[in-house]
N, C-alpha and C positions, 0 to 999 in steps of 0.2 A: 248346821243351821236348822232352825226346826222348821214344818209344814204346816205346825198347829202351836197354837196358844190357847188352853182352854178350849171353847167352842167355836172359835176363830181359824177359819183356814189363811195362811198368809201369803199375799200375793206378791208384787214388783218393791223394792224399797225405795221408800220416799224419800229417805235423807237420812244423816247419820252426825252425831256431833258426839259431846264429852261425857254425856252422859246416857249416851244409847244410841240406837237405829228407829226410825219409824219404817211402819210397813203398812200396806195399803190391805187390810182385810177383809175376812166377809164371813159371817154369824152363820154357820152351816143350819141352824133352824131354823131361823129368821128371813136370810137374804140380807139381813141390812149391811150397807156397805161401810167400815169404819177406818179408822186409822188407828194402829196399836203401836205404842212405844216400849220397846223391849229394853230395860236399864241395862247398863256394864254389867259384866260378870261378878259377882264376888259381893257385889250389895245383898243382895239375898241372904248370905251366909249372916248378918249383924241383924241378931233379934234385936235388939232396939231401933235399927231404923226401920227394920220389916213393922214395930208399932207403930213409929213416927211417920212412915209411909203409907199406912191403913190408915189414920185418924186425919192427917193430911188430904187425902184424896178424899174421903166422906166430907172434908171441907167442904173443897173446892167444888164438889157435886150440886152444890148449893148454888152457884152461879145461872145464873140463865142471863143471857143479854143477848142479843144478836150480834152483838161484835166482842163475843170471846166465845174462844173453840167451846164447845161443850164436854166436858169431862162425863162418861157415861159410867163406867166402873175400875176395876184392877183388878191382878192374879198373879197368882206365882206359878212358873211351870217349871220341873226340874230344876229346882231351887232359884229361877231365875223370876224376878219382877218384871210385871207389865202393867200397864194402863193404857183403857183404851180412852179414843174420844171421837167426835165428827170427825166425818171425810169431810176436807175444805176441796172442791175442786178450784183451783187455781195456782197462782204462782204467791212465794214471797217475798219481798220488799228487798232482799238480799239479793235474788234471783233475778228482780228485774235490774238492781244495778250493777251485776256482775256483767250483763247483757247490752250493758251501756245505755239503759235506760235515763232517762232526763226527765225531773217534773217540773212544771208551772209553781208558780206560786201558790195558784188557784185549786191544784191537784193536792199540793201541802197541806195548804188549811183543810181541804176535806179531808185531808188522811190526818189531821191532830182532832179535828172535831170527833172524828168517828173513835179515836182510841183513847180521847178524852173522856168518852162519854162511856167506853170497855173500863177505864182506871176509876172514873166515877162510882161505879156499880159496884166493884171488886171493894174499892177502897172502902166503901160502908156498911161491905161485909168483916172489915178485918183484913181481910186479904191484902198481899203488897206482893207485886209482882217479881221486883228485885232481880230481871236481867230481860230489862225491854231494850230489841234491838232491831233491826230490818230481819233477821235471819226468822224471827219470831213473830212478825207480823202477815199476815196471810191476805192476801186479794182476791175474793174471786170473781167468777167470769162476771160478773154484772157489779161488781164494783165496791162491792160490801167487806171494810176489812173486819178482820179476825186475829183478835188476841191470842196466841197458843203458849202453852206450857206455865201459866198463869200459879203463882203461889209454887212451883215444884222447885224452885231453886231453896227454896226454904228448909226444903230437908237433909239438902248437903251442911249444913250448917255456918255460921260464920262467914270466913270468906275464901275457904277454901274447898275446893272439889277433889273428894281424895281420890276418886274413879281414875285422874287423868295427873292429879299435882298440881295442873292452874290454877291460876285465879276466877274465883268464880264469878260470874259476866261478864261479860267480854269488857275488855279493857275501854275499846272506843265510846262506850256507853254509859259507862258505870258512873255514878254517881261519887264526889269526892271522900265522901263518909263510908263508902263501901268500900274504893280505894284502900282507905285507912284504917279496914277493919272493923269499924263501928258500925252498929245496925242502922239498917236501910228502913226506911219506911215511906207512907205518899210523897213526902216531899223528891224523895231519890227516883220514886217511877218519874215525877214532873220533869226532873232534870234528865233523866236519861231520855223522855221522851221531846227533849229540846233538842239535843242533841243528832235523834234520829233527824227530826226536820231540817236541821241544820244540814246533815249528809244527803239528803235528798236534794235539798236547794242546794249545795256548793258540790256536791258530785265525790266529797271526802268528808269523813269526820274530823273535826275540827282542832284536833289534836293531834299530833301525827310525830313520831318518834323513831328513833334508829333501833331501838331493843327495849322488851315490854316494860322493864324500871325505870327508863325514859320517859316512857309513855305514865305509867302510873303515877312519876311526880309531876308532868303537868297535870294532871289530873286533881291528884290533891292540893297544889299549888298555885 
């Protein structure tokens, strides 16, 4: 594991899924404190996506909203990709219902108001978020959510994530045209983000299956 990314010392890690680890860092010239996403191994190596991953992230840089993480740069270290972005100090939406957390109603509509208004911004840049889920939406302490990993599912392409073999976003979530292969766009972030509210209010997503092509044909069905 490394101690550095770039100008980045890396600290405790923050979480880890299909597509990499987050690590909580800090800008050895700066102080500022960030969060850096180090991809799977072996992406590095495919000069076309190391393009499709520079021109991608100069996107998404484009973003500013208060409720989507902010993407500040990327790097390669030892053949491996990173990007960094804000430190969100808080929990998310994943974390607080693994915890046995329960919302209100009243708690729901603020948390779609607020990531309507993250989809809103994104979506009239172009941008389609294409794997909004609890695991990806961020709280912090005073209440303000945050959109992360906003547009990077984009660069796996299609609908498969070779890093891991899945399918790419999570199944609970996914829109039925993503399901089916077919490109995602605003309408698929709306549906998937019905879906989140839905598992908030009923405490399960609302499809629920013995084994994941179970699950994927209610989904497209």
């Amino acid at each position: 594991m490394f101690s550095h990314l770039g100008p980045y010392r890396l600290q405790e890690r923050l979480g880890h899924g299909g597509m990499g680890a987050v690590y909580a860092a800090v800008h050895e010239e700066t102080g500022e404190r960030v969060a850096v996403k180090l991809l799977a191994p072996g992406l590095g190596d495919d000069e076309h996506f190391r393009d499709r991953f520079a021109v991608e992230i100069e996107t998404l840089r484009t973003l500013h909203h208060r409720n989507i993480v902010q993407l500040l740069g990327f790097g390669r270290h030892q053949g491996q990709l990173y990007y960094v972005m804000e430190r969100v100090e808080g929990k998310s939406l994943q974390s607080e219902l693994q915890e046995g957390r329960r919302y209100t109603w009243r708690e729901v509509v603020e948390i779609g108001l607020q990531v309507c208004a993250a989809l809103k911004h994104a979506h009239d840049h172009g941008v389609v978020h294409r794997d909004l889920k609890p695991g990806n939406l961020l709280r912090t302490t005073d209440g303000v959510m945050k959109l992360a990993d906003f547009g990077i599912a984009k660069l796996f392409g299609g609908t498969q994530l070779t890093a891991t073999g899945g399918t790419l976003g999570t199944a609970d979530f996914m829109a039925p045209e993503q399901a089916d292969g077919q490109p995602v766009g605003p309408r698929g972030d709306l549906y998937s983000l019905g879906r989140v509210l839905f598992t908030l209010l009923a405490g399960r997503p609302p499809f629920q299956g013995k084994s994941l092509p179970q699950l994927i044909h209610q989904v497209r069905f």
